[in-house]
C-alpha positions, 0 to 999 in steps of 0.5 A: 766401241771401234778402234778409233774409240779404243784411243780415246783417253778415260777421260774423254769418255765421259766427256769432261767438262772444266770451266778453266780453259787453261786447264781443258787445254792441258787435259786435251794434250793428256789425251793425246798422251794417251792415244801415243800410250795406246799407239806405243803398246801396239807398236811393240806387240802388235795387238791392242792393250784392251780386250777387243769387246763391244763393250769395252771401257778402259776404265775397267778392262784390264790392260795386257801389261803381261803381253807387254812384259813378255814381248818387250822384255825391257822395263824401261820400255815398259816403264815408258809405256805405262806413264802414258797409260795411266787412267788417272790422267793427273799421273799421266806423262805428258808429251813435252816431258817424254825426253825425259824419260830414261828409255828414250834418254838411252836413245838420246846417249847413243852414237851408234845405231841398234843392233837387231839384237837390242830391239824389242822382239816384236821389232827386231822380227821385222828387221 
């Protein structure tokens, strides 16, 4: 697959066909929860979260949650990232529900900027 493909939800793969609009609707934005997931993870690592193989297929690559976890050091930020990720897009979060989530309401609370120190390392390195 390319990159762009890696973005691609599990579902979208096999091209999901569903006779209720509503519901194309609301799998289409899942999909999107996924792309966000896959962007998040390279945000805060700086690699991919799948094997980068020509034959990759998200539904049996394993995710490098241990990559995640080492850099991040932070389970709500983890947390966060592993409700996007979800191969089962009915457990998926989506988009509309991301404030509620508890890392993003710590940046909700806040009054005062972060400081390098508080920032994923693969962050505060660019700072």
């Amino acid at each position: 697959g390319t990159t762009k493909d890696r973005h691609s939800a599990p579902e979208a793969w096999d091209q999901l066909k569903l006779y209720n609009s509503a519901v194309l609707f609301d799998v289409t934005l899942l999909w999107d929860s996924w792309a966000l997931g896959h962007l998040i993870f390279t945000m805060l690592t700086g690699a991919f979260p799948f094997p980068s193989s020509h034959t990759f297929d998200c539904r049996r690559d394993e995710i490098n949650w241990n990559l995640l976890e080492t850099i991040v050091q932070q389970p709500q930020a983890v947390s966060f990232v592993r409700v996007f990720l979800c191969v089962d897009f009915e457990q998926r979060l989506r988009i509309s529900d991301t404030l509620s989530h508890p890392w993003l309401k710590a940046f909700n609370a806040r009054k005062r900027p972060f400081k390098k120190a508080e920032l994923p390392i693969a962050l505060a390195a660019k700072f």
